[in-house]
C-alpha positions in Angstrom: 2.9 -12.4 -8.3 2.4 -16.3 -7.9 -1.1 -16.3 -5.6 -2.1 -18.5 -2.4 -5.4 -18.9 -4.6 -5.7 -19.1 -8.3 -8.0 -16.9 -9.7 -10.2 -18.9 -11.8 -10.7 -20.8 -8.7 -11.7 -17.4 -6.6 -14.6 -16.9 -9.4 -16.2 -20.6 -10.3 -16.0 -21.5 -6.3 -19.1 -18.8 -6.4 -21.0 -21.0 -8.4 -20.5 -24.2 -6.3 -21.7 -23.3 -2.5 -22.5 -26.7 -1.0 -25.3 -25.8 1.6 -25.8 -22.0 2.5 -28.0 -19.1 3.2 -31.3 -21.9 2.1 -29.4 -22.8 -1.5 -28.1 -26.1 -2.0 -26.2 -27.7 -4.9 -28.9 -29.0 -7.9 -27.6 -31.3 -10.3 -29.4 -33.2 -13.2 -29.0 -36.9 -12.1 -29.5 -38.0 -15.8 -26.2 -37.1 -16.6 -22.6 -36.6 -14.9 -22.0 -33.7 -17.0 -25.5 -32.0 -15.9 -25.1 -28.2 -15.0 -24.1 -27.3 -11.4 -26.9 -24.7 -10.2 -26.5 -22.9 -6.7 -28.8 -19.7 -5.9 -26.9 -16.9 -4.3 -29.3 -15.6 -1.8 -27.3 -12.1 -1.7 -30.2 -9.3 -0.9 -28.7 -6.1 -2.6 -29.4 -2.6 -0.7 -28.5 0.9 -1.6 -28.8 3.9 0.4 -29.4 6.8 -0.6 -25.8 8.8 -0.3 -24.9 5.9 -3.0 -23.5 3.2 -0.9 -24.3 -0.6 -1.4 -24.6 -3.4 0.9 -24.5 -7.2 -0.2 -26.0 -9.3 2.1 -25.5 -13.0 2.3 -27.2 -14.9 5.5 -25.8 -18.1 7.0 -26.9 -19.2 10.4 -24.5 -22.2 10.6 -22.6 -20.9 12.6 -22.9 -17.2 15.5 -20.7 -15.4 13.8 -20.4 -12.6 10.8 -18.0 -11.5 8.3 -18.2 -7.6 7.2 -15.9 -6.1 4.2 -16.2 -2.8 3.5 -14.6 -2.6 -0.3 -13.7 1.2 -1.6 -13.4 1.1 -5.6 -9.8 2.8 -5.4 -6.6 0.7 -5.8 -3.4 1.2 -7.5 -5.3 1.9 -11.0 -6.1 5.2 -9.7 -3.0 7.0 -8.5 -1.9 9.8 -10.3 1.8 9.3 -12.0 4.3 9.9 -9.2 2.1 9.1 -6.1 1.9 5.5 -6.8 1.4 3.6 -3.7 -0.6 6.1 -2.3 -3.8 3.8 -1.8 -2.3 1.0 -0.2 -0.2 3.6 2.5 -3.9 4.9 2.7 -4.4 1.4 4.1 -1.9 1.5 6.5 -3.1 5.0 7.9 -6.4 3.7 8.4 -5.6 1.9 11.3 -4.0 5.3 13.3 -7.0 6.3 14.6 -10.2 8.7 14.3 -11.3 11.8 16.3 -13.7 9.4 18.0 -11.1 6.2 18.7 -7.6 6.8 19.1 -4.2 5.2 17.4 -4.5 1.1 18.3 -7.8 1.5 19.6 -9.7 0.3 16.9 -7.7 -3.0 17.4 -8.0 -3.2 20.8 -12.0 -3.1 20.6 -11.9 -5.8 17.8 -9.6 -8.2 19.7 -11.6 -7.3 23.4 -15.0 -8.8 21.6 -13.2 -11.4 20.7 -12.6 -10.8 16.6 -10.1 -10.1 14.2 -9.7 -8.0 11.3 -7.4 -6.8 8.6 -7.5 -5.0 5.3 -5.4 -5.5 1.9 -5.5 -3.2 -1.3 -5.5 -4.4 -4.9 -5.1 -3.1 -8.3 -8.9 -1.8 -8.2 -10.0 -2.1 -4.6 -8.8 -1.9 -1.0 -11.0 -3.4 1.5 -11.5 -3.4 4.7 -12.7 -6.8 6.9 -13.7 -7.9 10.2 -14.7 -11.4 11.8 -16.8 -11.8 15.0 -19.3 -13.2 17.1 -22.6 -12.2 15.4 -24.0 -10.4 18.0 -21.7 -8.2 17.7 -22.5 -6.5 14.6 -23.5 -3.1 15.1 -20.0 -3.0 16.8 -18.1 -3.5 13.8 -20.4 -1.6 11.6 -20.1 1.6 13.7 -16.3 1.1 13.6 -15.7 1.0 9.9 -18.7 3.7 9.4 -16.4 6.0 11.5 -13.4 5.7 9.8 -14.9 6.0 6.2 -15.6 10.1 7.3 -13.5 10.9 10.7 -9.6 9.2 9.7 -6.9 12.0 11.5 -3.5 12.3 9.8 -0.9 13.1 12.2 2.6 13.8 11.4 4.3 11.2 14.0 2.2 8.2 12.7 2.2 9.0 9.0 6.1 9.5 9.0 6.0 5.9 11.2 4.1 4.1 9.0 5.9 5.4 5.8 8.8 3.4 7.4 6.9 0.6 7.8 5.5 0.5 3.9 9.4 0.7 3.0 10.2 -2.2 5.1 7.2 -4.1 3.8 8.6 -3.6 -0.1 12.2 -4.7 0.7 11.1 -7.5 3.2 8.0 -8.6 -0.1 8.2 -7.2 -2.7 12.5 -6.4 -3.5 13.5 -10.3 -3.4 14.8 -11.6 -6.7 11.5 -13.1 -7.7 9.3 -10.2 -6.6 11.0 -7.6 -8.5 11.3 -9.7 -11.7 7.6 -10.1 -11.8 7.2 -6.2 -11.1 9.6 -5.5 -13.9 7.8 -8.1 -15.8 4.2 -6.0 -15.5 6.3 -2.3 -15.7 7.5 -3.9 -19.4 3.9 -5.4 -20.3 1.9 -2.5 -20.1 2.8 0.9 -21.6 0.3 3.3 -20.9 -1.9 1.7 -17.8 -1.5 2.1 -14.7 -1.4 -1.9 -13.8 1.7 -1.8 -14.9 3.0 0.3 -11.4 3.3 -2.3 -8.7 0.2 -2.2 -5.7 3.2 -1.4 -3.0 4.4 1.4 -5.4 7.9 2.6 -6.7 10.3 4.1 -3.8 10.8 7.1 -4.8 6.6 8.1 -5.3 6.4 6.2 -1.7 8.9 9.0 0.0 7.1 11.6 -2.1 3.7 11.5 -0.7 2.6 14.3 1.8 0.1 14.3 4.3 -1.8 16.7 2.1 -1.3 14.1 -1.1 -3.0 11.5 1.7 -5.7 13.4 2.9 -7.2 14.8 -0.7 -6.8 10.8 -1.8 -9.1 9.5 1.2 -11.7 12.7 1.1 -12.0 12.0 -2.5 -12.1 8.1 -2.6 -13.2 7.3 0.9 -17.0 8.3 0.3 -19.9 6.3 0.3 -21.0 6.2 -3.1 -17.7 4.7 -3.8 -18.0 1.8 -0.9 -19.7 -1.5 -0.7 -20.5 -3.1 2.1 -20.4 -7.4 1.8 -21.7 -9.3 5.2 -21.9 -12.5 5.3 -22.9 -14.7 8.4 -25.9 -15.0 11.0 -28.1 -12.4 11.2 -31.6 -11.0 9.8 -31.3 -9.2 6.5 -33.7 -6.1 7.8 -31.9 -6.1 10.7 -28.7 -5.7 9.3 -29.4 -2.9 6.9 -31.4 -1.3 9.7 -27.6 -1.0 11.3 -26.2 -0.1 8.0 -28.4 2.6 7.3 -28.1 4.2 11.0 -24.6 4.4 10.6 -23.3 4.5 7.3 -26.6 5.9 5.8 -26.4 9.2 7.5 -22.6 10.2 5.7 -22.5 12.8 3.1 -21.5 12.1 -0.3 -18.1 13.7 -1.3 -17.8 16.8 -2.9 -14.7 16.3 -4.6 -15.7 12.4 -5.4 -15.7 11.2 -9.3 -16.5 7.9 -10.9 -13.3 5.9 -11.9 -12.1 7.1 -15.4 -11.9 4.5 -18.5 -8.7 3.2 -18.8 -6.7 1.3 -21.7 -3.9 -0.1 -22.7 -2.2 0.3 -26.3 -2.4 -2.6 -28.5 1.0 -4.6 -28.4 2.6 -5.0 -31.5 5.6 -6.8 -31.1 7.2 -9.1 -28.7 9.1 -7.2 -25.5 11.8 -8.6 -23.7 13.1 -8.0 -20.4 16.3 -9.4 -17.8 16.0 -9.3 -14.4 19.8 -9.8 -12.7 19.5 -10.2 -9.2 21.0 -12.0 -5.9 18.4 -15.6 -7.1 19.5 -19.1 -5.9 17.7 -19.7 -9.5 16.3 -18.7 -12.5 12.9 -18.2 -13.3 11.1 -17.6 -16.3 7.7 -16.4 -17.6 5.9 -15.3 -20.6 3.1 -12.3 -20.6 0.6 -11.9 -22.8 -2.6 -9.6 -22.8 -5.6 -10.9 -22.6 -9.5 -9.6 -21.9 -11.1 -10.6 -18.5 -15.3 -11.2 -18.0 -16.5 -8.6 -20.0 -15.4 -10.8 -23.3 -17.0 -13.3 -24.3 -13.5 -15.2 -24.6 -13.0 -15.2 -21.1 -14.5 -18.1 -20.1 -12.4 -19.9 -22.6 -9.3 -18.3 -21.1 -10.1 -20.0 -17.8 -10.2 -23.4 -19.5 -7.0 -22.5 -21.3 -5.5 -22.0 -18.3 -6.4 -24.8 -16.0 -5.5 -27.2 -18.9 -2.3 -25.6 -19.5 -0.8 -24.7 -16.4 -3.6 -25.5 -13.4 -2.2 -27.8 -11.3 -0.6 -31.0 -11.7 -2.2 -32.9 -14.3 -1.8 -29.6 -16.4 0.3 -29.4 -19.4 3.1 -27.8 -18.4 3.8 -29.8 -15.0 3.9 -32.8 -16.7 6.4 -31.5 -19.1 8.2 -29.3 -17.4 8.5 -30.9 -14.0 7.8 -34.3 -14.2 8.6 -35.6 -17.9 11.8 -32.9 -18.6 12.8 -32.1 -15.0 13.4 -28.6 -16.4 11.4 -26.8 -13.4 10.5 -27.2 -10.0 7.4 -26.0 -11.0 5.4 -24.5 -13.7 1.9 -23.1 -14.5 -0.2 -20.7 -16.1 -2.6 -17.6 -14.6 -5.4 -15.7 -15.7 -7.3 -12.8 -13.8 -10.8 -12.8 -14.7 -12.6 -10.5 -12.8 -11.0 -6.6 -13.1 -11.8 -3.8 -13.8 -9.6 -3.7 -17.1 -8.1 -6.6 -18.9 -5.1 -8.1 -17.3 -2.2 -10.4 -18.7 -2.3 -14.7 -19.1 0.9 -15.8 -17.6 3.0 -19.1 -18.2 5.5 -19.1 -15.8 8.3 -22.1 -14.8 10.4 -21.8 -11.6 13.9 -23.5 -13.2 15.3 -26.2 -11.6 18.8 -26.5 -10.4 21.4 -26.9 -13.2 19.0 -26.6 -16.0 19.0 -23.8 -18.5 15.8 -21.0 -18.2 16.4 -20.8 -22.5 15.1 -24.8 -22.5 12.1 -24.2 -20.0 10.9 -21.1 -22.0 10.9 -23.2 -25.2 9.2 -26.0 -23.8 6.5 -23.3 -22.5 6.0 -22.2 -26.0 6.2 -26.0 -27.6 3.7 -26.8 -25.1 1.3 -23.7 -26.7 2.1 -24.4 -30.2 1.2 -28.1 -29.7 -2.3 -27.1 -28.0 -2.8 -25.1 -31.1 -2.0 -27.1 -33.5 -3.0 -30.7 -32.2 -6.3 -29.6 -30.1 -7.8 -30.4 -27.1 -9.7 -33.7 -26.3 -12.7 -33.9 -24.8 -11.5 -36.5 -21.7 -8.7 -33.8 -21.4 -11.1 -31.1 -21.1 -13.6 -32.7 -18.9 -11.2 -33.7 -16.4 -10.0 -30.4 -16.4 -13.7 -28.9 -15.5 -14.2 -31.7 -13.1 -10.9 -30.0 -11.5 -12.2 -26.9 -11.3 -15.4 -27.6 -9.6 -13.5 -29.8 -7.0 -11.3 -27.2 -6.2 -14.2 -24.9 -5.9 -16.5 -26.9 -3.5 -13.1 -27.4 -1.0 -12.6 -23.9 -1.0 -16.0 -22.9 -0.2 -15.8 -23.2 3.7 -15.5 -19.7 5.0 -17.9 -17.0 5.3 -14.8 -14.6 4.8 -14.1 -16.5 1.6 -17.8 -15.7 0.1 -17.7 -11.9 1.1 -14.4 -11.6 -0.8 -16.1 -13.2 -4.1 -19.0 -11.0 -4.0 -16.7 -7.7 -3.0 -14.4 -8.3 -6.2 -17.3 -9.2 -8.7 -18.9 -5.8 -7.0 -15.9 -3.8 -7.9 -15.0 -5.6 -10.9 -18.5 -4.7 -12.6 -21.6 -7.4 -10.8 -21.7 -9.4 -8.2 -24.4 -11.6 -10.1 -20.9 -12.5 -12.2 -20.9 -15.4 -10.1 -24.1 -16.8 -11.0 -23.3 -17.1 -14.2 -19.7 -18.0 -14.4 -20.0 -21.7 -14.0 -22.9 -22.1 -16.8 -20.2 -20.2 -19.0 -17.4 -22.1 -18.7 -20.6 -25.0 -19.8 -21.0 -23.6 -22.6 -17.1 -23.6 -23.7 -15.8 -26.4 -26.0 -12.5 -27.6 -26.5 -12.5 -26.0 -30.4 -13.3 -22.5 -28.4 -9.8 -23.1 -26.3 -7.7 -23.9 -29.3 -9.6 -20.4 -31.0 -8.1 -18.0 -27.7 -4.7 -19.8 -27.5 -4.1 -19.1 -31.2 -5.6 -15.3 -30.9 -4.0 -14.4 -27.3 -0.9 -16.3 -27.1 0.9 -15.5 -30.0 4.6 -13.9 -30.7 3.2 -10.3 -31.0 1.3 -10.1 -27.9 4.5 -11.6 -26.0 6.4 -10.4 -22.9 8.9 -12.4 -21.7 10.8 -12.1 -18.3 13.9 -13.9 -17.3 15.3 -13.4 -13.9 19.1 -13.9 -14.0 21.1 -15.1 -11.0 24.1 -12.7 -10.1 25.0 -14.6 -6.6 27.6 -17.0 -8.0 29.7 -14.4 -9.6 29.8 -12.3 -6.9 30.7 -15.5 -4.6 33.5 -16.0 -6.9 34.8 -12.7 -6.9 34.8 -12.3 -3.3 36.9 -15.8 -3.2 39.3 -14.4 -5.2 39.6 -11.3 -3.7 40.6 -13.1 -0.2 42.9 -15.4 -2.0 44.9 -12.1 -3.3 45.1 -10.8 0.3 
């Protein structure tokens, strides 16, 4: 659950680009605090079988990044095929009528590039790097398997062994199934609550007929975008998108992504996690709405001042003032396509008691509440923000995943207007969402219990016996 990158980070280090595509950072030099303004130059295309291309020009460098993004993740699985999109994934890498198993990546790696593809709650995407005169290469290749993917028996039944080693190897350590039980609890009726990976049993369920109505129904053009980012001529490039991807049919059995929900929680939910941990680890769940409320971009100030690195909050209590954790934090997803869950979470530390780090969590929420934010406090924490944002903001791969998750999520122009948003917050607005999100009804909370010692000790005593 814990992510390389935290998510407030992914969306405000839109809004920051240093020196790109002709844009450059503008600042008000009256005033330190001035707004931050940085023009996306993204050129927006759609064909007409539906697909959309986002293109994003940067001649610093001869190369070019190109995701294709399919608005089909986890959300969408049907109850008892879950994992279905992301072994989808997997199988797209087998091979095509036109380019056999491994030759796709043989191609790539031959001109020099590299690629790779990961699937999310609401997306899987598709992504290749490489030298910019090699575009039309990569765009044929992904334009062919979006209509021509082959299901054979041998390689499905392969890579369904390797999914299955992927989940014990990931995602069934101690902490990776306590934050899956922790999500299963958390929701009741939507499908976030089913991990991306997907439950065993739905894994070993799926048939090569389950797989091949998914990708003829998802894989279609109208429900693809296509992000480049990199060195070359915007007509040019959508001259090679439209020869190749423009000339695919739309999908017969294609339909737009239902509405989804999740019931209103109404009482606090508790769940244990026992399992073979060196330590405990504890966090607290609770719902929250993501950019389409206009308390979101609070949210993202609640959470970098509680938990968002070390000058948060909770480090200082929890780690350096307490010594209760090893570490300790808070995350908030703000662009999906449905509301997610704000988490504070505290890795324990040895010898310490998980019961004393979740009360500190709470302490350190009740005293937010009731004592406020200053505005030093506050500043320094948007200061943060935009400092993480301008370091992250070095790769062209890094700016086509921005503008693919805003796409899927609901606009890519999200990112325009995130930073002014998070402007326009005050430190009264993040007391208001603490006190109306994080509160004792809207609670889930997740302990993960350590089983290894007891088992050490009865396997001690059942050699001192023989």
């Amino acid at each position: 659950m814990r992510k390389i990158n935290k998510l407030y980070a992914l969306l405000i280090c839109a809004c920051l680009l240093l020196l790109f595509a002709g844009g450059a950072i503008v600042a008000d030099a009256k005033t330190e605090t001035a707004p931050l303004r940085v023009p996306w130059n993204v050129t927006e295309h759609k064909m007409k079988n539906g697909m959309r291309a986002l293109l994003l020009p940067d001649n610093s460098a001869p190369m070019v990044v190109m995701k294709v993004w399919y608005a089909v993740g986890s959300r969408d699985e049907q109850p008892g095929l879950t994992g279905i999109a992301h072994y989808l994934e997997h199988m797209m890498f087998r091979g095509t009528k036109k380019y056999g198993p491994k030759v796709f990546d043989k191609i790539i790696k031959k001109n020099g590039g590299s690629h790779n593809a990961f699937t999310g709650f609401d997306y899987t995407a598709y992504y290749e790097r490489i030298a910019s005169d090699r575009l039309e290469l990569i765009i044929e290749l992904e334009a062919d398997r979006m209509v021509n993917l082959q299901i054979e028996k041998a390689a499905f039944d392969a890579e369904k062994d390797v999914v299955h080693e992927e989940r014990r190897t990931r995602y069934d350590r101690p902490v990776g199934k306590f934050w899956e039980q922790l999500r299963a609890v958390a929701y009741t009726n939507h499908p976030y609550k089913n991990p991306i990976i997907g439950w065993p049993e739905d894994i070993d369920a799926i048939t090569i007929k389950d797989m091949e109505a998914f990708y003829k129904r998802y894989y279609s053009p109208e429900n693809a975008v296509a992000v480049l980012v990199g060195d070359f001529k915007v007509k040019e490039a959508i001259a090679l998108l439209e020869k190749h991807f423009g000339k695919i049919p739309k999908s017969p059995t294609f339909r737009k992504r239902p509405a989804l929900a999740e019931f209103p929680q109404k009482s606090e939910r508790r769940v244990y996690v026992r399992a073979d941990a060196q330590l405990p680890y504890m966090a607290i769940g609770y719902h929250a709405p993501n950019w389409k409320s206009e308390d979101a971009p609070a949210l993202v100030m609640l959470e970098a001042i509680l938990g968002g690195g070390e000058t948060s909050r909770l480090h200082q209590r929890l780690v350096r003032k307490d010594t209760l954790a090893l570490g300790a934090g808070s995350d908030y997803t703000y662009t999906s396509v449905d509301p997610m869950i704000f988490y504070l979470y505290a890795r324990v530390a040895p010898g310490k008691k998980a019961a004393d780090a979740e009360k500190a969590l709470l302490e350190e929420v009740e005293k937010l509440i009731e004592k406020g934010v200053g505005e030093e406090e506050f500043r320094r924490a948007l200061r943060s923000i935009e400092a993480n944002t301008v370091f992250a903001m070095d790769s062209h791969y890094y700016r086509a995943r921005l503008l693919g998750t805003a796409a899927i999520s609901g606009d890519w122009r999200l990112l325009e207007g995130y930073l002014p948003a998070l402007r326009k917050v005050t430190p009264a607005d993040v007391v208001r969402v603490a006190r109306k999100y994080l509160n004792h009804k809207n609670k889930t909370t997740a302990e993960l219990i350590p089983t290894k010692k007891k088992r050490r000790a009865k396997a001690a005593n059942s050699r001192g016996g023989s």
